[in-house]
C-alpha positions as CSV (number, residue, x, y, z in Angstrom):
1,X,11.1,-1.6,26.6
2,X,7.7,-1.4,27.7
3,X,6.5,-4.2,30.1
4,X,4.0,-6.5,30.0
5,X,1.6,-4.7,32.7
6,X,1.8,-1.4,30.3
7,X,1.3,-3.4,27.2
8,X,-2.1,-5.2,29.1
9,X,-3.3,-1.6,30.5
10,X,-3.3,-0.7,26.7
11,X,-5.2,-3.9,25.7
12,X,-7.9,-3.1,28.1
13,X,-8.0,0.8,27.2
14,X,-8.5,0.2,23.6
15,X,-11.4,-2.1,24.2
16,X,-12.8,0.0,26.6
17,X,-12.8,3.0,24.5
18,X,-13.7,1.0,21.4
19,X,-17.2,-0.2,23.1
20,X,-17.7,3.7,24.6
21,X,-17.4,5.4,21.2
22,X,-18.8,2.7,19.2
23,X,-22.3,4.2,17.7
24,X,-21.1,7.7,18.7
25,X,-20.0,10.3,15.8
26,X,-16.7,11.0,15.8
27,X,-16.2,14.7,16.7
28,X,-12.8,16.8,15.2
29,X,-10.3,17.9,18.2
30,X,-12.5,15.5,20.6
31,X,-11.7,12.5,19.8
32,X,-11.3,11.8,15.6
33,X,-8.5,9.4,14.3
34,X,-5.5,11.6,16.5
35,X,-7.0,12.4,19.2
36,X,-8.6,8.4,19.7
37,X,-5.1,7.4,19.8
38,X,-4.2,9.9,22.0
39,X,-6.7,9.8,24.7
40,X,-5.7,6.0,25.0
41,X,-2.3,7.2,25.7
42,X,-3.8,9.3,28.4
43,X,-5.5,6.9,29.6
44,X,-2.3,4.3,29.7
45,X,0.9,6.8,30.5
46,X,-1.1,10.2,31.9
47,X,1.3,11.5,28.4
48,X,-0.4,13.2,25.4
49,X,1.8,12.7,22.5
50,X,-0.9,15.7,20.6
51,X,-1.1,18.1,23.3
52,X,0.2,20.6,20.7
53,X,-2.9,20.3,18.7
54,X,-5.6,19.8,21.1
55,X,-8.3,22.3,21.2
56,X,-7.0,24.0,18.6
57,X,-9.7,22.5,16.2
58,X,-13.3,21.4,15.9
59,X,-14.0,20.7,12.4
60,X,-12.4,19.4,9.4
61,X,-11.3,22.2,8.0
62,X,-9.5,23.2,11.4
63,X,-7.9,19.8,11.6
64,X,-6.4,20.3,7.8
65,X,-5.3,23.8,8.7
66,X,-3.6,23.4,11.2
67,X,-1.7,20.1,10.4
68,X,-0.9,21.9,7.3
69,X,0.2,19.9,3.8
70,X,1.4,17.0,5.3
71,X,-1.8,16.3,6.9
72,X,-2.2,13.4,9.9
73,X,0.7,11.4,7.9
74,X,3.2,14.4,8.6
75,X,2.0,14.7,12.3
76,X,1.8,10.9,13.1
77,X,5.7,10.7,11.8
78,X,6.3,13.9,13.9
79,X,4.9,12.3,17.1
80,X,6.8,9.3,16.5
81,X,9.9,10.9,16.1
82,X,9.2,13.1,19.0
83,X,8.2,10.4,21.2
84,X,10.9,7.8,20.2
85,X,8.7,5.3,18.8
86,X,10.4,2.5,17.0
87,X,9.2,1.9,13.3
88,X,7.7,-1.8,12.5
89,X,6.2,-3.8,10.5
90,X,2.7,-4.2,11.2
91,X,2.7,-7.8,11.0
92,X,4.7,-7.3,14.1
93,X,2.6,-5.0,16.1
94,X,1.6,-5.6,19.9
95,X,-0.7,-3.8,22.2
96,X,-0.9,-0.3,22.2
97,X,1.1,0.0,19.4
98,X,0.1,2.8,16.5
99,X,-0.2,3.1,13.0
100,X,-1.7,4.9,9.3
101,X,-4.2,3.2,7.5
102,X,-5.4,4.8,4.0
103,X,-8.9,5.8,4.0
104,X,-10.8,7.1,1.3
105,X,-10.4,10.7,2.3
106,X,-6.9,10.1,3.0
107,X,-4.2,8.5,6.0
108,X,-5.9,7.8,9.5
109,X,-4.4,7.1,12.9
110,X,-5.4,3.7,14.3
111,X,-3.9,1.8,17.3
112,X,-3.7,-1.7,18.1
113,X,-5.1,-3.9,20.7
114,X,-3.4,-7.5,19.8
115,X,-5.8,-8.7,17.8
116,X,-7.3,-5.6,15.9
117,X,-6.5,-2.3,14.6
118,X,-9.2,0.5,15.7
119,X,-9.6,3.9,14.3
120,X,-12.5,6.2,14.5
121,X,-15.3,6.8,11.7
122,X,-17.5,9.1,11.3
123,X,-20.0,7.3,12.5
124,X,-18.1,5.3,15.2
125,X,-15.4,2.9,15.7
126,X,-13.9,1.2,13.0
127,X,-11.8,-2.4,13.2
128,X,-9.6,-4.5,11.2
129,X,-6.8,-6.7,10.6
130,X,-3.2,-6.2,10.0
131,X,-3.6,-7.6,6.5
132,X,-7.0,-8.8,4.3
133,X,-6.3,-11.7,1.4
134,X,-2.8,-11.3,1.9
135,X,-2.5,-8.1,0.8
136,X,-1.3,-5.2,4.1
137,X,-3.8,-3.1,5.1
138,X,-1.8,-0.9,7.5
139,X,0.3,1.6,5.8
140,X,3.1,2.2,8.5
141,X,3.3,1.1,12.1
142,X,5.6,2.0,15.6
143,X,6.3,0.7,18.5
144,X,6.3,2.2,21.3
């Protein structure tokens, strides 16, 4: 179970990160949609759940070659796995808590900070909701 104070240290990470990388472009094996997550993990626990794959990569195509045909969906269910995160439903998320949205050019790491889901964008930082109109925006969730 992770307490309160680890759950709060999350919470204050995101943000934190959120507000640094907010108008900068996001750069491939720096910091895109994996590697956001991961640096707040970091950050939190001094563990990086994608220590495999950093520096591996710095562009696009390097990202897609080496995560092969499963892509950041087949690695986000690999680091869960490996990491013992508990799939949830999103609705049920708490701090520091990680999930897949769909994108237009396909699944993307985000990670929540109790009220909003952020991910990275090209151009920035991106934020949502668990759910718009009723209808689940989050593809798959886990606890940690």
């Amino acid at each position: 179970m992770i307490l309160a104070e680890t759950r709060a240290a999350y919470q204050t990470e995101i943000l934190r990160a959120a507000a640094d990388l907010a108008s900068k472009p996001m750069r491939y094996g720096v910091d895109d949609c994996l590697l956001f997550v991961a640096n707040i993990d970091v950050a939190v626990t001094g563990v990086d759940p994608a220590a495999d794959v950093r520096g591996r990569y710095d562009s696009k195509f390097g990202a897609l070659r080496l995560l092969g045909e499963g892509g950041v969906a087949a690695k986000a269910e690999a680091v869960a796995m490996a990491q013992g995160w508990t799939p949830i439903n999103p609705m049920d998320a708490r701090p520091g808590d990680r999930g897949l949205v769909t994108t237009p050019e396909g699944p993307a790491g985000v990670i929540f900070s109790g009220e909003f889901w952020f991910g990275r964008a090209d151009t920035g930082i991106t934020a949502f909701r668990t759910a718009f109109a009723g209808r689940p925006i989050i593809d798959r969730a886990w606890a940690l």
